[in-house]
PyMOL Python script that loads the backbone (N, CA, C, O; Angstrom):
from pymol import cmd

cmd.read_pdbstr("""\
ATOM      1  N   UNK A   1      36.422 -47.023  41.084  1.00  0.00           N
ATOM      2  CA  UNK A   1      36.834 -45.654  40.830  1.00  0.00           C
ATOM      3  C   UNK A   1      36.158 -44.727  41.836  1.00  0.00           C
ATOM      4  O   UNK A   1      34.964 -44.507  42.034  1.00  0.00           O
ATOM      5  N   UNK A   2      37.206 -44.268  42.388  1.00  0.00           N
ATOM      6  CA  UNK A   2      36.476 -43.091  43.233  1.00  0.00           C
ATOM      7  C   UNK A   2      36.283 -41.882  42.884  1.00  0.00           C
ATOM      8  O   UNK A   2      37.298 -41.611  42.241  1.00  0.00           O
ATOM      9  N   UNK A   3      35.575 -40.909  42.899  1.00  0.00           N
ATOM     10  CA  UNK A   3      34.866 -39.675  42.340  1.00  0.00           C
ATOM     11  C   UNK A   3      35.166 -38.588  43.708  1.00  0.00           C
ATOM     12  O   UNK A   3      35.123 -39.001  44.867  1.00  0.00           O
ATOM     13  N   UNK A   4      35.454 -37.230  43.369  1.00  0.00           N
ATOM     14  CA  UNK A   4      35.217 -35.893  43.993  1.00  0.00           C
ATOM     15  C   UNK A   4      34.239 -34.897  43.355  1.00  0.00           C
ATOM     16  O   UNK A   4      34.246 -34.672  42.145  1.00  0.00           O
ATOM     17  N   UNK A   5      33.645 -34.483  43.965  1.00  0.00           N
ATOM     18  CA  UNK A   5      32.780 -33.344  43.447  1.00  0.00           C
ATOM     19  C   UNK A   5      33.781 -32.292  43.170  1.00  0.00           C
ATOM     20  O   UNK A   5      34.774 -32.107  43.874  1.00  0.00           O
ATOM     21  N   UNK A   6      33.361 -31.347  41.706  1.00  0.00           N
ATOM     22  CA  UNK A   6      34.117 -30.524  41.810  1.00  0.00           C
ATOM     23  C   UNK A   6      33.543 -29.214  42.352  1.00  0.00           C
ATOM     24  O   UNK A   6      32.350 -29.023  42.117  1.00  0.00           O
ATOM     25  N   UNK A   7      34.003 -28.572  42.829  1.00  0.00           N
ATOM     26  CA  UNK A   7      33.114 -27.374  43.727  1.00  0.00           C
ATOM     27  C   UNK A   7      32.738 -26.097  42.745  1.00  0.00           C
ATOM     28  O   UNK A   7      33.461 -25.555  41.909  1.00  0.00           O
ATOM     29  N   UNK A   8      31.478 -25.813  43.086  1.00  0.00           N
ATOM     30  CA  UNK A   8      31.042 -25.254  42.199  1.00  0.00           C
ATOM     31  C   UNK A   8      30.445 -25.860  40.987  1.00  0.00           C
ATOM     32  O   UNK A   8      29.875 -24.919  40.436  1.00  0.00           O
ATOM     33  N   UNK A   9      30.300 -26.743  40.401  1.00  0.00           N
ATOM     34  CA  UNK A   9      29.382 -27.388  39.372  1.00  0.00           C
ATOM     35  C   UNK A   9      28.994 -28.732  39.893  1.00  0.00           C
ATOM     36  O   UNK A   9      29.722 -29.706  40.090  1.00  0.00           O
ATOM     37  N   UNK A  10      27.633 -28.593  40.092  1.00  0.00           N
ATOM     38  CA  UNK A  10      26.882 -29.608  40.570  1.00  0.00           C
ATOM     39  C   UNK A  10      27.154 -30.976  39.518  1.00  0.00           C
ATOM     40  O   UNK A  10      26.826 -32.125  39.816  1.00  0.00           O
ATOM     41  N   UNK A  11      27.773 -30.609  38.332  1.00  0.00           N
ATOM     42  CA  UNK A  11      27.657 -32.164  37.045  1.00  0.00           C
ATOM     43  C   UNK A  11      28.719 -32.691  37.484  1.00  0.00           C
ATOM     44  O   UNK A  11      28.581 -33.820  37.955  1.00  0.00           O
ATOM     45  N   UNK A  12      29.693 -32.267  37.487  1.00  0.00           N
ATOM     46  CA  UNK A  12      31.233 -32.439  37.194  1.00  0.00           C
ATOM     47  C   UNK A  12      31.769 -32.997  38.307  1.00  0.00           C
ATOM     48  O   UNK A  12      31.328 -32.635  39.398  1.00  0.00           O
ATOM     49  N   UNK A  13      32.849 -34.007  38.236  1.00  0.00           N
ATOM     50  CA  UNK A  13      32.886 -34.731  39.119  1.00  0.00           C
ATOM     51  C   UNK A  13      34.664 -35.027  38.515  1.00  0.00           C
ATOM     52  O   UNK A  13      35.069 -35.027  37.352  1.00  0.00           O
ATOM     53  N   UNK A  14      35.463 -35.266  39.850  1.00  0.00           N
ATOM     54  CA  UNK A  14      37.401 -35.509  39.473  1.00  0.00           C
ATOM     55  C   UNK A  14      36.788 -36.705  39.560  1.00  0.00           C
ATOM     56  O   UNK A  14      35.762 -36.927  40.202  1.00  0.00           O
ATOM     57  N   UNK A  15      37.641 -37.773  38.678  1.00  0.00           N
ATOM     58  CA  UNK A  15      38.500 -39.253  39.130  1.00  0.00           C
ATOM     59  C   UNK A  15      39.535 -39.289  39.397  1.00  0.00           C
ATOM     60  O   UNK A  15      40.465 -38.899  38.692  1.00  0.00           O
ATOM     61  N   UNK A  16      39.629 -39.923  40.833  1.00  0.00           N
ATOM     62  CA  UNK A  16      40.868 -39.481  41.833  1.00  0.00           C
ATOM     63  C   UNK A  16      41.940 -39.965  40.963  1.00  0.00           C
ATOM     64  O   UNK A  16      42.900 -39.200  40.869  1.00  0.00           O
ATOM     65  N   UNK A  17      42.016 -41.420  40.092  1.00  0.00           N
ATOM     66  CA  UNK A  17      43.077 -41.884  39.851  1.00  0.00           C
ATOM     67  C   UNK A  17      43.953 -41.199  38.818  1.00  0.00           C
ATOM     68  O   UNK A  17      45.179 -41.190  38.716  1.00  0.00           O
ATOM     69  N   UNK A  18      42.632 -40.397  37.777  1.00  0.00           N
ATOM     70  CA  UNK A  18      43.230 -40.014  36.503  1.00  0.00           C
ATOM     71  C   UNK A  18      43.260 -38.562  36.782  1.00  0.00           C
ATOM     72  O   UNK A  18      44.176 -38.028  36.157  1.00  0.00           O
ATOM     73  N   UNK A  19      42.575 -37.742  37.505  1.00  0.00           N
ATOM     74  CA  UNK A  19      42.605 -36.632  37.334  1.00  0.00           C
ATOM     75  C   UNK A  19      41.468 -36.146  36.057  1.00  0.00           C
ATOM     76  O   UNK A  19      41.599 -35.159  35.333  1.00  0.00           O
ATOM     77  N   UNK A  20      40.329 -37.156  36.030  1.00  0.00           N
ATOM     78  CA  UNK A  20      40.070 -36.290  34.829  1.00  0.00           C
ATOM     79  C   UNK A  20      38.818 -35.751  35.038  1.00  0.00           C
ATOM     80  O   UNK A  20      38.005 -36.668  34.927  1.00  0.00           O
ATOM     81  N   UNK A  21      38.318 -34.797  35.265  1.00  0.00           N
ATOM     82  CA  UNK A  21      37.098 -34.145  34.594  1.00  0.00           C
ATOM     83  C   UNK A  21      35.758 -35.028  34.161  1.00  0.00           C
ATOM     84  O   UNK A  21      35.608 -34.938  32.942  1.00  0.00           O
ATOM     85  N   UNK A  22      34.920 -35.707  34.673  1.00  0.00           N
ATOM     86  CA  UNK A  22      33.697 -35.776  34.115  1.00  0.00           C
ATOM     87  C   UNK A  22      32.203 -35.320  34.238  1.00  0.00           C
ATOM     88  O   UNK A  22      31.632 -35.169  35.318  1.00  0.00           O
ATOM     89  N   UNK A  23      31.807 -35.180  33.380  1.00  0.00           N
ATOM     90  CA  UNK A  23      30.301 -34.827  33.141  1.00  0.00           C
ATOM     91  C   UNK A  23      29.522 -36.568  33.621  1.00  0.00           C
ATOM     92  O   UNK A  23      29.716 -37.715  33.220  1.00  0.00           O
ATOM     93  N   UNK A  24      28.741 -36.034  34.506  1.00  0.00           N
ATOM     94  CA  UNK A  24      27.427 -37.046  35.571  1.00  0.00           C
ATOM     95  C   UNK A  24      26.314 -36.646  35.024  1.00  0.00           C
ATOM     96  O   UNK A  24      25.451 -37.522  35.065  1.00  0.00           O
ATOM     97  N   UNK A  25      25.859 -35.293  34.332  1.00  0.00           N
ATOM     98  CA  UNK A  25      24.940 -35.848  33.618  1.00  0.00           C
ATOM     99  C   UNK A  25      24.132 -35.961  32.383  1.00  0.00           C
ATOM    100  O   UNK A  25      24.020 -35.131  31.480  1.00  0.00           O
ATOM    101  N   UNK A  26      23.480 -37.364  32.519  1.00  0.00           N
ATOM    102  CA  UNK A  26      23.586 -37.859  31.505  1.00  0.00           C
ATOM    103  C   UNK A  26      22.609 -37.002  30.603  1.00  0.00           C
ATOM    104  O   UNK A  26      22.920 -36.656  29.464  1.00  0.00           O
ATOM    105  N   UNK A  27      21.554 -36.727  31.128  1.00  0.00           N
ATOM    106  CA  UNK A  27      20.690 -36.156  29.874  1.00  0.00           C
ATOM    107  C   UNK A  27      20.995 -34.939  29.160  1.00  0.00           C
ATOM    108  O   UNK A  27      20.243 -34.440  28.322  1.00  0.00           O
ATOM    109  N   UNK A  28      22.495 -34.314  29.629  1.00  0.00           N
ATOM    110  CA  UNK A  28      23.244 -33.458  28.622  1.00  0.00           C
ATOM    111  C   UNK A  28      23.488 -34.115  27.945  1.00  0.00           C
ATOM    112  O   UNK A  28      22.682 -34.122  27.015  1.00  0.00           O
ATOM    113  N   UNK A  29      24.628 -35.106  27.807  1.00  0.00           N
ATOM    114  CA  UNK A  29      25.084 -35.975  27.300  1.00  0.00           C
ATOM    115  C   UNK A  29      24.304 -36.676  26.382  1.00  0.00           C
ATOM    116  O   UNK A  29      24.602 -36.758  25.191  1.00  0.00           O
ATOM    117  N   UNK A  30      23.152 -37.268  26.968  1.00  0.00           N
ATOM    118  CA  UNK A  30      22.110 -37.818  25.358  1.00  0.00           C
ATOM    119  C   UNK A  30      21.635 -36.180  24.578  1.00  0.00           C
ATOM    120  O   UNK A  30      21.295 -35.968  23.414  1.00  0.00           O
ATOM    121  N   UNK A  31      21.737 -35.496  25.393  1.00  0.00           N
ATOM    122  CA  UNK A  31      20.994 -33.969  24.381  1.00  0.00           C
ATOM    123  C   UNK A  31      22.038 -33.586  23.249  1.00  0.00           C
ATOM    124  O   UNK A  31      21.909 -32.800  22.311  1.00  0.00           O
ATOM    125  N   UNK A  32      22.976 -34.279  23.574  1.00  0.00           N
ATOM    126  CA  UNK A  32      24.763 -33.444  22.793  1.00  0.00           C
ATOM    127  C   UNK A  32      24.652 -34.474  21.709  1.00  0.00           C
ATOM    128  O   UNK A  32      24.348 -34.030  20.602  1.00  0.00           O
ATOM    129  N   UNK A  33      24.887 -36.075  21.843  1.00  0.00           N
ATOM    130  CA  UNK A  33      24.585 -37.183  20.850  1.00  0.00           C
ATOM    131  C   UNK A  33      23.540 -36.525  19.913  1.00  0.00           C
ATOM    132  O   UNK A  33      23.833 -36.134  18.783  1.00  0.00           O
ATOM    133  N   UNK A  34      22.324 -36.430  20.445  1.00  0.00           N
ATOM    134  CA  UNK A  34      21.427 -36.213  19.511  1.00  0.00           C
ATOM    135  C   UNK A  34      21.488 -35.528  18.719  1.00  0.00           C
ATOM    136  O   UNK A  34      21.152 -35.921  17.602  1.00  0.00           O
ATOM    137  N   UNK A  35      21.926 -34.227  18.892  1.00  0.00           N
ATOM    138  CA  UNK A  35      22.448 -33.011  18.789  1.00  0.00           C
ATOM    139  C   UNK A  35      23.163 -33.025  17.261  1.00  0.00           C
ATOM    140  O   UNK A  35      22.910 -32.585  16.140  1.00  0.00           O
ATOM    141  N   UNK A  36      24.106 -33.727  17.858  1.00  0.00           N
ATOM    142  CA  UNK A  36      25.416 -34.148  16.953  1.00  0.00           C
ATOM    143  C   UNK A  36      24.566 -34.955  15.799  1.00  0.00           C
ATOM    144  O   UNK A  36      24.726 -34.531  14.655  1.00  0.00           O
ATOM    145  N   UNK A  37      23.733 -36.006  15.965  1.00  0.00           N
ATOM    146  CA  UNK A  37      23.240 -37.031  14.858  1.00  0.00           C
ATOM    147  C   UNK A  37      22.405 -36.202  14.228  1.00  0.00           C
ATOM    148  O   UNK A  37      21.919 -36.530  13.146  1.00  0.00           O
ATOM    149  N   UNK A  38      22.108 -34.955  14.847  1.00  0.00           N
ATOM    150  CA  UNK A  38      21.326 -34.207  13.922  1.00  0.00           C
ATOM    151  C   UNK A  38      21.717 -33.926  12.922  1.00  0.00           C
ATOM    152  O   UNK A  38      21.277 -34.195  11.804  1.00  0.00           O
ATOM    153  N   UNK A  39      22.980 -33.096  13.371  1.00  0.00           N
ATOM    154  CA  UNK A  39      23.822 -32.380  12.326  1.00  0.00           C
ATOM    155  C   UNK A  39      24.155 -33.455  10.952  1.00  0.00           C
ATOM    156  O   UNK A  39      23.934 -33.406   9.742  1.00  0.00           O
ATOM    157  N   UNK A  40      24.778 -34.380  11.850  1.00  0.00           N
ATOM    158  CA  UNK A  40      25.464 -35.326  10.809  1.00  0.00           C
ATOM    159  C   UNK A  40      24.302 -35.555   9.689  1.00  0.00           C
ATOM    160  O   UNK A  40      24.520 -35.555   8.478  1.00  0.00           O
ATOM    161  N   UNK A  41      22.842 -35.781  10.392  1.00  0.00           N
ATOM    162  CA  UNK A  41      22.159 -36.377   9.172  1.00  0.00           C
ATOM    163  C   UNK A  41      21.885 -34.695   8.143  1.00  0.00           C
ATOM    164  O   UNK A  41      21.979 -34.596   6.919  1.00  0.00           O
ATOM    165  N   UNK A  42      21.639 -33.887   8.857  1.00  0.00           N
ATOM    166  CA  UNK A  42      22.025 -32.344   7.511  1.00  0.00           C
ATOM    167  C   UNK A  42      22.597 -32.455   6.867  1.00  0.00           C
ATOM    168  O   UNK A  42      22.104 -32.691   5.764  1.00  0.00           O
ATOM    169  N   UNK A  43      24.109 -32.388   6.973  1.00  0.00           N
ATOM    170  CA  UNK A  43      25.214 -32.663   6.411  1.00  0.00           C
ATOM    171  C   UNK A  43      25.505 -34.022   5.291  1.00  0.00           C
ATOM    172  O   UNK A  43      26.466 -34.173   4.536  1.00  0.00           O
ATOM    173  N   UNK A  44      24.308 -34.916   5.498  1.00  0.00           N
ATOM    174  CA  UNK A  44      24.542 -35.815   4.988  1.00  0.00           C
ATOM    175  C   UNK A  44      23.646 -35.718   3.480  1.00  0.00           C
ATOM    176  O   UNK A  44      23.830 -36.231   2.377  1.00  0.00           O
ATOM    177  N   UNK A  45      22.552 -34.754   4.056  1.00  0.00           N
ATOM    178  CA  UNK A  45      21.072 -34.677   3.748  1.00  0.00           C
ATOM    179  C   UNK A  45      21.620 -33.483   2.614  1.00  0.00           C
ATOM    180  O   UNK A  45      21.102 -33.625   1.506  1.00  0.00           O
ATOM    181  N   UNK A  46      22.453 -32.493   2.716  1.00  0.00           N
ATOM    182  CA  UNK A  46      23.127 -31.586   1.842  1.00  0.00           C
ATOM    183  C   UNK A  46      23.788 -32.070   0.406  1.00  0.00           C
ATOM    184  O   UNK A  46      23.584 -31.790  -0.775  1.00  0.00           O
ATOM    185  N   UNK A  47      24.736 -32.989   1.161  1.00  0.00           N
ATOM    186  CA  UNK A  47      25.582 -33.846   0.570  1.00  0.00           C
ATOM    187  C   UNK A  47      24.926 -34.663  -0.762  1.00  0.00           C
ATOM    188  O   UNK A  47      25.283 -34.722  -1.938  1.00  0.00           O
ATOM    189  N   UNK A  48      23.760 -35.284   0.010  1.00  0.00           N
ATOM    190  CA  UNK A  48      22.712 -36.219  -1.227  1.00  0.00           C
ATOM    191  C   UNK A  48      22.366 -35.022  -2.080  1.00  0.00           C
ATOM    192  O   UNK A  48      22.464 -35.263  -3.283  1.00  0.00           O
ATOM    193  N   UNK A  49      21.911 -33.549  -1.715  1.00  0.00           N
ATOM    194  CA  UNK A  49      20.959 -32.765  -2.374  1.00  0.00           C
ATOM    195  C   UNK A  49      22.408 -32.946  -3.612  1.00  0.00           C
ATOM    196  O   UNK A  49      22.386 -33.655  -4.618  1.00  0.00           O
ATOM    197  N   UNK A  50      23.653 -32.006  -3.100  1.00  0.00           N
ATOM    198  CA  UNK A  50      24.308 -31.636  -4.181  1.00  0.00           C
ATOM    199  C   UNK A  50      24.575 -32.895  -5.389  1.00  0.00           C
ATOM    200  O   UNK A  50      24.506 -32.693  -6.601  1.00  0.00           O
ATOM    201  N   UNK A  51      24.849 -34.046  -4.827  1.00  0.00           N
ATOM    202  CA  UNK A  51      25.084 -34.743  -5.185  1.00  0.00           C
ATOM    203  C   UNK A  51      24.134 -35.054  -6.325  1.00  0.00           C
ATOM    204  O   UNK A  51      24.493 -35.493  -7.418  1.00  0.00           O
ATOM    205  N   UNK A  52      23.182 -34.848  -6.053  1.00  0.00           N
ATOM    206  CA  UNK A  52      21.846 -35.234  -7.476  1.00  0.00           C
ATOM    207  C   UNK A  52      21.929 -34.149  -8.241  1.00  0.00           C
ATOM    208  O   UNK A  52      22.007 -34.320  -9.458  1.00  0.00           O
ATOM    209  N   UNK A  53      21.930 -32.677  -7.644  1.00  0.00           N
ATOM    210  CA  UNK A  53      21.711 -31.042  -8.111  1.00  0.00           C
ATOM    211  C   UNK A  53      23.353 -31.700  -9.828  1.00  0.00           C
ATOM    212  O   UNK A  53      23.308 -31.371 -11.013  1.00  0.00           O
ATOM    213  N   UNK A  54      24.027 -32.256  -9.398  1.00  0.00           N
ATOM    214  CA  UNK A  54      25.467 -32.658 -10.009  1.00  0.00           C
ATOM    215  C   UNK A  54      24.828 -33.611 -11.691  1.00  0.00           C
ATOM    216  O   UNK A  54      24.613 -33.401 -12.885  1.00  0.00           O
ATOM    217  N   UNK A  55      24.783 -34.508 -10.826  1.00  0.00           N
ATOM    218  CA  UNK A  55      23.725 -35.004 -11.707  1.00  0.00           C
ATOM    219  C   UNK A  55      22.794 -34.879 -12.638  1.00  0.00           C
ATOM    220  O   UNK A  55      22.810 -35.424 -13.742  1.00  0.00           O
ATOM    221  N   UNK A  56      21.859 -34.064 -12.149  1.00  0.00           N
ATOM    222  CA  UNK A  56      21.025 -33.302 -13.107  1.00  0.00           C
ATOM    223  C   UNK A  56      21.481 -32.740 -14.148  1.00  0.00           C
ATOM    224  O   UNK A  56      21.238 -33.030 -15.320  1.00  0.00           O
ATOM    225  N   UNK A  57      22.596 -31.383 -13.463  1.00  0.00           N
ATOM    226  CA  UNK A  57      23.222 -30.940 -14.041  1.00  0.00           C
ATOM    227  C   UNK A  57      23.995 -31.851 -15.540  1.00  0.00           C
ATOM    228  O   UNK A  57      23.857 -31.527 -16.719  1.00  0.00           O
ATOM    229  N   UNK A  58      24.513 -32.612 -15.185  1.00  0.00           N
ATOM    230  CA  UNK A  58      25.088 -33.748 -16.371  1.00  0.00           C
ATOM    231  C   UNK A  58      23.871 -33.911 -16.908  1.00  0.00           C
ATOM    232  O   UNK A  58      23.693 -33.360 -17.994  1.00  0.00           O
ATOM    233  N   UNK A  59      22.877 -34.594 -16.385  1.00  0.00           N
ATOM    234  CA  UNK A  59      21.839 -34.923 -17.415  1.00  0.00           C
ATOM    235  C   UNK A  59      21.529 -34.073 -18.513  1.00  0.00           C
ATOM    236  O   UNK A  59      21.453 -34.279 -19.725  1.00  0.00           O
ATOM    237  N   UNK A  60      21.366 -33.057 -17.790  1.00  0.00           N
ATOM    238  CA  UNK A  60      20.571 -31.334 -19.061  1.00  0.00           C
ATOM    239  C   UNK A  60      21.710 -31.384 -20.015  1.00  0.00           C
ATOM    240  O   UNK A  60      21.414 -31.061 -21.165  1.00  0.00           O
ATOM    241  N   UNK A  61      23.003 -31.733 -19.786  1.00  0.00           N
ATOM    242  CA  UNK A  61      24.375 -31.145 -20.547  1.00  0.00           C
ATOM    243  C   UNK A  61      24.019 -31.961 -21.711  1.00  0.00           C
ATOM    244  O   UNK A  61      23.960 -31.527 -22.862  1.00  0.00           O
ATOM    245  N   UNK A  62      23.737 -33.408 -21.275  1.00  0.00           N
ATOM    246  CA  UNK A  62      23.864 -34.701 -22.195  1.00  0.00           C
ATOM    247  C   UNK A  62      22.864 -34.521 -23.454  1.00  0.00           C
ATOM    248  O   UNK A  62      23.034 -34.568 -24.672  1.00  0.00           O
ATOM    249  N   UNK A  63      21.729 -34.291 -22.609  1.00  0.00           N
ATOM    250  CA  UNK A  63      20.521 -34.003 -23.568  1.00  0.00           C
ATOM    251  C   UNK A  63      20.428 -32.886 -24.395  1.00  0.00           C
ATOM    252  O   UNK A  63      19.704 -33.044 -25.379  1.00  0.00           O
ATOM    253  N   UNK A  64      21.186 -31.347 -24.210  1.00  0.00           N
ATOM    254  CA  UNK A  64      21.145 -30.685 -24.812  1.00  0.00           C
ATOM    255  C   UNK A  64      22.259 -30.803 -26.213  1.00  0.00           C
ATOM    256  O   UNK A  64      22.000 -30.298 -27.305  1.00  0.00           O
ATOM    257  N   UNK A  65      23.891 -31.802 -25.811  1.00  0.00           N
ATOM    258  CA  UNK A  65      24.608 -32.157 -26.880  1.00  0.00           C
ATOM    259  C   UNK A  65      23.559 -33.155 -27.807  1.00  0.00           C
ATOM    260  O   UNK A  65      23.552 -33.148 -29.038  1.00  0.00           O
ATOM    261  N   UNK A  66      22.815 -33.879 -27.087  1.00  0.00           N
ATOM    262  CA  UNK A  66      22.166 -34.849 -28.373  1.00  0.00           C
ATOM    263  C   UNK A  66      20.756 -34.190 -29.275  1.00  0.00           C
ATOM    264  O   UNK A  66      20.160 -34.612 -30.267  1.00  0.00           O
ATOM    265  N   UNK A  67      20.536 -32.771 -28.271  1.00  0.00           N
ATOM    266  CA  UNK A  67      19.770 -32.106 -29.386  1.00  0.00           C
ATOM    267  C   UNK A  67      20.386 -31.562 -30.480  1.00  0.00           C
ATOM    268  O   UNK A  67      20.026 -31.503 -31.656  1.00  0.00           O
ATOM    269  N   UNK A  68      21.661 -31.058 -29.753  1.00  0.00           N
ATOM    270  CA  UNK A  68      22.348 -30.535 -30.828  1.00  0.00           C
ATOM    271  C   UNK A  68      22.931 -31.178 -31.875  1.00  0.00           C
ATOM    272  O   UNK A  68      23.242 -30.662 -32.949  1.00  0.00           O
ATOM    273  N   UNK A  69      23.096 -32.492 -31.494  1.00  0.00           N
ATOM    274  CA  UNK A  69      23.258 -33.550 -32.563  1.00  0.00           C
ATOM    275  C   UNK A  69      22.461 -33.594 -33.625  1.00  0.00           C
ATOM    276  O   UNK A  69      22.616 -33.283 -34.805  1.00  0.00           O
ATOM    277  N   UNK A  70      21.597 -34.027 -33.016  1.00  0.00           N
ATOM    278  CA  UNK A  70      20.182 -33.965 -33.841  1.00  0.00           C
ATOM    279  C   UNK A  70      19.319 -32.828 -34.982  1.00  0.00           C
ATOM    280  O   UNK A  70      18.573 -32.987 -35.948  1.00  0.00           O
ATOM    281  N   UNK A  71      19.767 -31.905 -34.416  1.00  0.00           N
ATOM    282  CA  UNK A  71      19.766 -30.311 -35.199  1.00  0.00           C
ATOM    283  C   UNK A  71      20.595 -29.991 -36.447  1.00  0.00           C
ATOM    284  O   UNK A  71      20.271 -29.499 -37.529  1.00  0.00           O
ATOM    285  N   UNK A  72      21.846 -30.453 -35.927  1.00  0.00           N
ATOM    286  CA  UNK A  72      22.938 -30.853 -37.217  1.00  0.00           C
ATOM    287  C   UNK A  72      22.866 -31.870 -38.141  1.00  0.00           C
ATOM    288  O   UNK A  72      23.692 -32.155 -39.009  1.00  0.00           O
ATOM    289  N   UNK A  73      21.706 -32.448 -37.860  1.00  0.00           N
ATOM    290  CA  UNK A  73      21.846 -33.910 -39.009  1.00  0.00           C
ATOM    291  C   UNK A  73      22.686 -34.642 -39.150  1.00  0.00           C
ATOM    292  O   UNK A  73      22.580 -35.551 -39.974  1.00  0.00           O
TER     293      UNK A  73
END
""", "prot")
cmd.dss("prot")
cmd.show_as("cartoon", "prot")
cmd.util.cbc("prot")
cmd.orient("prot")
């Protein structure tokens, strides 16, 4: 594959065959991954919170019908 510089951005580089646009470098590229796995693990890390916050929630519900059970004889 042969490569052109594109003028004006030292990263960016044509492939003659495809015409396409690439980014050369790489330690953007690992900064963007990382970046990204960050997010994902937030998002994931949110996800668990609500997910238990849900839970709980059911728990208190459960326990407060079986007090109330219990209150009623």
């Amino acid at each position: 594959m042969k490569h052109t510089n594109v003028k004006g951005h030292g990263d960016l580089v044509r492939e003659n065959n495809s015409n396409a646009i690439l980014n050369v470098n790489y330690s953007e590229y690992d900064n963007y991954v990382n970046g990204r796995s960050k997010r994902k693990q937030g998002s994931d890390r949110i996800d668990n919170m609500e997910s238990d916050l849900k839970n709980l929630k059911d728990d208190i519900n459960e326990i407060k019908n079986l007090l109330r059970a219990l209150s009623n004889g």
